[in-house]
Each structure stands twice: as C-alpha cells, then as structure tokens.
N, C-alpha and C positions, 0 to 999 in steps of 0.2 A: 731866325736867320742862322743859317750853321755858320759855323768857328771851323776856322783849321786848325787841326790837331798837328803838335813837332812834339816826336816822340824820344823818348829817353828809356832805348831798352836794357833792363838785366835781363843776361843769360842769352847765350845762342848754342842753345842744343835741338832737340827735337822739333820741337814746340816753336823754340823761338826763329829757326832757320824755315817752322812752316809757314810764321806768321810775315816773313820777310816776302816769304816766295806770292803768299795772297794777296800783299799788298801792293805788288807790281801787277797783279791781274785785277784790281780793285780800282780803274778808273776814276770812277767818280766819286771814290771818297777823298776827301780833303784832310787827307793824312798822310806825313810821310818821315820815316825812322833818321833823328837828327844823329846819335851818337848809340851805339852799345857797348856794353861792359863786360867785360869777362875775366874770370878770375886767370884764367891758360894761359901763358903771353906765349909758352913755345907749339900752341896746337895751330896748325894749317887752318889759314878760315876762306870760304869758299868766295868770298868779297872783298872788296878795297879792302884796304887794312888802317883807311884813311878816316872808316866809322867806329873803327874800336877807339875804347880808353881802357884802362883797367885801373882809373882809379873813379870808383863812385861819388866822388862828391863833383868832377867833371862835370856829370850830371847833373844832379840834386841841384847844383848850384849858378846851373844854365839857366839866365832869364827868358831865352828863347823858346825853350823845352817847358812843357806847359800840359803835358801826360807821364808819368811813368808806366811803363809795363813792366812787371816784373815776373818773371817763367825762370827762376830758378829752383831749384831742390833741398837747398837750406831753408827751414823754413825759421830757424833765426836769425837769419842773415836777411831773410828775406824781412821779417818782422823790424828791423834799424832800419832796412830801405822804405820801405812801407810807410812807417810811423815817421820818418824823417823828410820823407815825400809829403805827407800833408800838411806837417808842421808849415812845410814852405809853401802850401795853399796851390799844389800839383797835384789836379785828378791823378786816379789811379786804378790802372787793372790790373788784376793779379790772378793767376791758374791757382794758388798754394792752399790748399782746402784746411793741412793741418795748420799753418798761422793764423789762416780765418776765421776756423772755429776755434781753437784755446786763446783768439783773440777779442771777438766781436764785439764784446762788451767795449773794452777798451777802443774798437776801432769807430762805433758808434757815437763816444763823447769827441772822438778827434775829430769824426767829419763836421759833427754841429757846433765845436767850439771853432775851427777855419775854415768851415764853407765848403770843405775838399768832399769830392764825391770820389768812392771807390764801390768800383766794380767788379764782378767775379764769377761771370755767369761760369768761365771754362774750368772752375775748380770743382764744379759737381757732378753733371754727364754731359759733358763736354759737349757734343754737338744736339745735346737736347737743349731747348731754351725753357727750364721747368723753373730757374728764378724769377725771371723776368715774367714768366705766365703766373706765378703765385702772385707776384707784383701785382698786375693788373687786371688778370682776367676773374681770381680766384679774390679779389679784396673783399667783395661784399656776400661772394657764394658762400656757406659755410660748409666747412671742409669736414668731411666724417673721414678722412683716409687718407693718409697720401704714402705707398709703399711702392717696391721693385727693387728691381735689378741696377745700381748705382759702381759696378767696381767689372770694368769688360777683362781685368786680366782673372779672376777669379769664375768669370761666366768661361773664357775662354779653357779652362783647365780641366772644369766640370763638364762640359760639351765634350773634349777631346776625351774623359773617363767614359763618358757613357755611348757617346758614337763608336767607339774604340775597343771598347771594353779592355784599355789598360790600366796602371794604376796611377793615384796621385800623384807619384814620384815622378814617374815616366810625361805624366802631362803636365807637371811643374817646368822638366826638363825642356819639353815641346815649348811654351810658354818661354822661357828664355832664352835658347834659341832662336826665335820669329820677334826677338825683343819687345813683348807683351810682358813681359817680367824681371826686375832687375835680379842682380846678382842675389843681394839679401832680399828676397822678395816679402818678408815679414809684416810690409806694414798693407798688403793686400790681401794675403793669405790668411791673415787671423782676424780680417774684418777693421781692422784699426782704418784705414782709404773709407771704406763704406760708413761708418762712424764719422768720422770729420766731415765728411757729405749729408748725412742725416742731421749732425749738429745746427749745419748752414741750414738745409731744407726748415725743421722747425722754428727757427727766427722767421724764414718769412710765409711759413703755411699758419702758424697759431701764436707769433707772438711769444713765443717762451725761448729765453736764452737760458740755458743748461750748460755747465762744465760739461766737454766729451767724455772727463772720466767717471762721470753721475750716471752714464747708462750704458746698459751691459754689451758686446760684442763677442761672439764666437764667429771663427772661421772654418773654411774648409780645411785646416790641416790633419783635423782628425777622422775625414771622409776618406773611407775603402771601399772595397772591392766588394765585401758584405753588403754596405749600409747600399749601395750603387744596385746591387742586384736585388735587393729587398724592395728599392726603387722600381725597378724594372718588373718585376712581376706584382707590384702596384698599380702598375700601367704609367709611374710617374719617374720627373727628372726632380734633382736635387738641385736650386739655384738659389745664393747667398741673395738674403733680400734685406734689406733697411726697413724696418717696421714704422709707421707712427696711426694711431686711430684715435681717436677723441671717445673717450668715458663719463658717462655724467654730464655730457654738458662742457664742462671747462677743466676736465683733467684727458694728460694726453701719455700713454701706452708709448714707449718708442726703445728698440732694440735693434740689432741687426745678429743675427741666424740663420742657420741653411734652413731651408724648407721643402715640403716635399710638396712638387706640383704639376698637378693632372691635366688634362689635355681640354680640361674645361676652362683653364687657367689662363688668362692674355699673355704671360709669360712662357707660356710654354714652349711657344716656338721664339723667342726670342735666345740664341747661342750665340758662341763665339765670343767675340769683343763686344757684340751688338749691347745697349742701356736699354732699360724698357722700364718706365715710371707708371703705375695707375693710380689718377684721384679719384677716390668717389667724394661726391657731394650734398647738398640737401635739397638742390634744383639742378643742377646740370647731370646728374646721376654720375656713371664713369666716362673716365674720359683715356686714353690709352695716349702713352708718348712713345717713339721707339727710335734710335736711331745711334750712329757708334760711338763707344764712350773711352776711347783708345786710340793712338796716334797723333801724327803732327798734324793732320789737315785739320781733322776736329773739333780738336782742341783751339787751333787758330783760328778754326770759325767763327768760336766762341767770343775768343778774345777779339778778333776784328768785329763782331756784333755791337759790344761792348765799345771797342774805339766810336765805332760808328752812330752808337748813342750818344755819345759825350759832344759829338761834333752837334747835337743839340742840347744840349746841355741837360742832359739827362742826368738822374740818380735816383736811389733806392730812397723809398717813403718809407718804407717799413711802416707799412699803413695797419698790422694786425697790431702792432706793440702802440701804438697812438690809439687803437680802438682803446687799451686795455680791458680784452674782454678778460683777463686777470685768469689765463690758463694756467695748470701744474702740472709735474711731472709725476707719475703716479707708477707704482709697481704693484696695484694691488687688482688683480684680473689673472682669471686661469687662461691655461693652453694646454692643448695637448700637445704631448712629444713623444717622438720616438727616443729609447735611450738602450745605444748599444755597450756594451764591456762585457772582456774573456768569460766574465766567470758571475753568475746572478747572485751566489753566494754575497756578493759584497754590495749589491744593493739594495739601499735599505726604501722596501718599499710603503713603511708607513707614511712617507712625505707625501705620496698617491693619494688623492680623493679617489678614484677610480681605476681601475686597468681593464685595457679591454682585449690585449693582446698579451703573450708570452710567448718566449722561446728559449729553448737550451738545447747548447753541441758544444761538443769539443773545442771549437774553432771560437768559437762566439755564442753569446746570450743579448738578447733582446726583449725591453717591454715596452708597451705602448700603454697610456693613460695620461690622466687629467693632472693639471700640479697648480699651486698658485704661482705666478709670478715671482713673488719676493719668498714664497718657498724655498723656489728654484734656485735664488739667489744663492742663499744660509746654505745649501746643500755642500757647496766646496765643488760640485761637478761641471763648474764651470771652467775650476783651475785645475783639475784634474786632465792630464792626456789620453790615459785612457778610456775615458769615457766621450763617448760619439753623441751629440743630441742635436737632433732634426726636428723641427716645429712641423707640426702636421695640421694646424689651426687653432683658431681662438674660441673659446668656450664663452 
C-alpha cells in the first residue's frame, strides 16, 4: 500500500524550484512539500512565503515530515542535514554526489543502524535511472563494464570546441553564460563531478566502496585547439568519460579521462548537456542509456522518482556488497594514451612499453603508446598542466 509522503525541503534554487514546479503536475503521486529552508531570508521567492523557515531544525524536528529532500550545494551542510535526518528515522533524498561519495560508508551504517532509507538516483545522471537499473536489473548479470559520459557541463564545452572550432576558454565562457557552469566551475572541469558519480556507480555496479581520493581524475582543462584538431582528423571527438571494467575476475580498473571516440563509439553522438552511460555484461551483452544530465527538470525527475519509490517504501539493497563477491580496486592494467606538451625534450619516454606514434613543431609535440596504469600514476603528468593526456583505449 503506498504511504504519503510530507516533505521537508532544503534549498530552492534550480533544482529545488524544478522539483516544486513537478510536483504540482504530478497528480497522482501522494506527496506534497510541507515546509522549505533556506539559507537567503532577503531573496524574492516565487511562492507563499508561508512554506519557508530558515531554521533547519523547523524541519528535522517536524513529526509530520516524514522525507527529507535535500538539493543544496554545501555538501557539508548538507552532510549535518543528511546524517541528522536519519538519526530521527526520516527517509531521505539527496541530488549531492560529493557528500554521497566521501560519505557512503558512513551513510550505509546509518541506514541499517535506524531503518532510514536514502536515495539518490539525481546525484549521478540525473535524468538516467542507471542506480536504480544497477539496483535491480543488473544484480545477478555480471557486469564487465559499466563506463560514459557522467558530467553534461563538461560534454557541453567539449561539443561547443569541436562544432565550433573555438577554444576551451571561449566554450567554458559559453557554458556559463547558458548557466551550464558555475562561476568556479573547477569541480566539473577537472573531472572532480565525474569522480564523485563513478564513486557512487561502483558501490552499486561491484560492491567496492573506495575513497574518491583512491582513484585518479583528469579533466578537460588541459584540452586545446591541437589535441581537438588531432581529433578531428582521427575522424574522432574528445568526451570526458568515468571508466570502471572488471580485471581478473574480482579486481575493478576505474578512473575518469578525456578519451578519444570514433564514430563506432555509442557515445559519439551523444553532445551537449546530453549523459550517455554503456554496461556491458556477461549475458545481457551492451546495453546503451542516454538522456540529459543538466538542468532543473532532470534532475527533479530524478529526485521525484525517488519520492515516488519511497511512497512504497522502497530502498537500496545494495545487493553486490551482500553478495560479497569480495572485489578490489586495482591500477595494474595498460592503456594507451595520447600525450601532448610544447617540447618532447622533456618527456621521458622510457615509462613506454611501446610508441606507435610521434610528433614534433614548434607549437606542440605529441606521442602515442602503451603505459601501465600505476606507471602513469608515479610519472607526476597527471599534476603537471602542461601536459595533455587522452585515453585512446585499453590494452
């Protein structure tokens, strides 16, 4: 039998004013926003002013209220609302990817010590339901794969460079303008958003909880106008992707990297804001998701999904980490890469198992070959700016 949900929102920005606006077109779900919180008291809000509080514990401390949502951007703040929501045995959904992942361990002892279910499909690709499909459809499949496109303002950047043929700067610009990108946009650009999503993905694709800071992230900041046109007469695009593949059995590969991908590629046509996830498996073979992973409808999709679970009293089994099929996190596996900087003089190419390309100009040097993983690591070219590296495939 469903339950009526009386909701207890943090935040009305984006997200949270899209998720207000669904739920008055959402007849027949048995859910409706009792109070919301905000930190502004002097910003205009578009409704009664009869649903704000701006003190959180209003909330928390409402026996009536019986969900929180929380679509804030602190994600400390959001972590004391969160953590202090189950305490008091209040489901909970949350969009906040970086609290999720530097959290999950700790959020997984809370649910099973008070019974609190929280939810979070809209903190990964927002209008893809790829938690809930690991959840259920993917429990007993064994998964060899599960990678894509996880971060729409970084897709949108790299689309506007290569449709365009402008430069990063220019499509960063584009991108915050069209509010696709905050002012600091740093924690999409350098892969850190695609990371905190990949974090969540492998809890529930294989069971393995990993600190975010255990596995490595490069962004597009260090993509130009060279590596774009090397692309280009590849016949391919460059699109940031969140790696994970299963090695041996029970060790699992997971990074997030630009990559370079050709027209054979399911992602290839997936630009803009658009998310586009591929699993492959060991019986369902691939399976392709695609759909926008940016904006306020999306994202509230997500989150109203989520409400609309709970009103059956839905929650995460987290059914791989019960198998214990006892996976690890592994950096020992090659790839090839592309790796551009000014001057080849300063790369040291004995870290190469192989090279199968080279180049040198003025402008720019570039080589192409094999590395190991945890090579790559040791090398420092990952903290390096000037140095450009694009995944070309796994060896």
């Amino acid at each position: 039998m469903r339950k009526n949900i009386k909701i207890g929102l943090f935040g009305f920005g984006c997200v949270g004013k899209g998720l207000y606006d669904v739920l008055l077109q959402t007849s027949g779900l048995r859910a409706e926003i009792v109070k919301i919180c905000c930190k502004d008291k002097s910003k205009k809000r578009p409704i009664d002013l009869k649903y704000f509080t701006f003190d959180k514990d209003e909330i928390l401390n409402n026996p009536e209220i019986n969900v929180i949502v929380e679509l804030i951007d602190d994600a400390d703040a959001a972590k004391e609302i969160v953590f202090s929501a189950l305490k008091k045995k209040k489901a909970v959904v949350t969009a906040n990817k970086k609290m999720v992942a530097e959290n999950l361990s700790e959020l997984l002892i809370l649910q099973n010590k008070y019974k609190s279910p929280i939810l979070y499909e809209g903190a990964v690709c927002a209008s893809i339901p790829i938690i809930r499909n690991l959840e259920e459809y993917y429990d007993n499949d064994l998964l060899k794969s599960i990678k894509g496109i996880v971060n729409g303002t970084t897709n949108y950047i790299l689309t506007k460079m290569f449709k365009e043929k402008i430069s990063f700067e220019s499509a960063l610009n584009s991108a915050q303008d069209n509010g696709f990108a905050e002012s600091d946009p740093s924690l999409d650009i350098e892969g850190l958003d695609a990371k905190y999503k990949l974090n969540i993905i492998l809890a529930h694709a294989y069971g393995l909880l990993i600190e975010p800071k255990d596995f490595i992230n490069i962004g597009i900041s260090r993509i130009n106008s060279f590596d774009s046109n090397y692309a280009n007469e590849k016949g391919c695009k460059i699109k940031l992707i969140a790696h994970s593949y299963k090695i041996d059995n029970n060790k699992i590969a997971s990074f997030v990297m630009p990559q370079f991908i050709d027209k054979e590629n399911e992602l290839y046509g997936v630009d803009n804001v658009f998310n586009g996830i591929i699993t492959e498996s060991s019986f369902a073979d691939k399976n392709v998701f695609i759909g926008k992973g940016a904006g306020a409808f999306p994202t509230a999709s997500a989150v109203l999904s989520d409400i609309s679970a709970l009103t059956y009293n839905y929650k995460y089994e987290y059914k791989k980490l019960i198998q214990n099929l006892s996976c690890t996190s592994t950096d020992n596996f090659d790839i090839e890469i592309y790796l551009r900087i000014k001057n080849s003089k300063y790369i040291d190419f004995k870290y190469f198992q192989n090279i199968t390309e080279k180049y040198e100009s003025n402008d720019a040097s570039y080589v192409v070959g094999t590395i190991n993983f945890n090579t790559l690591k040791n090398t420092g070219w990952f903290e390096n700016p000037d140095y450009s590296i694009v995944l070309k495939g796994l060896k």
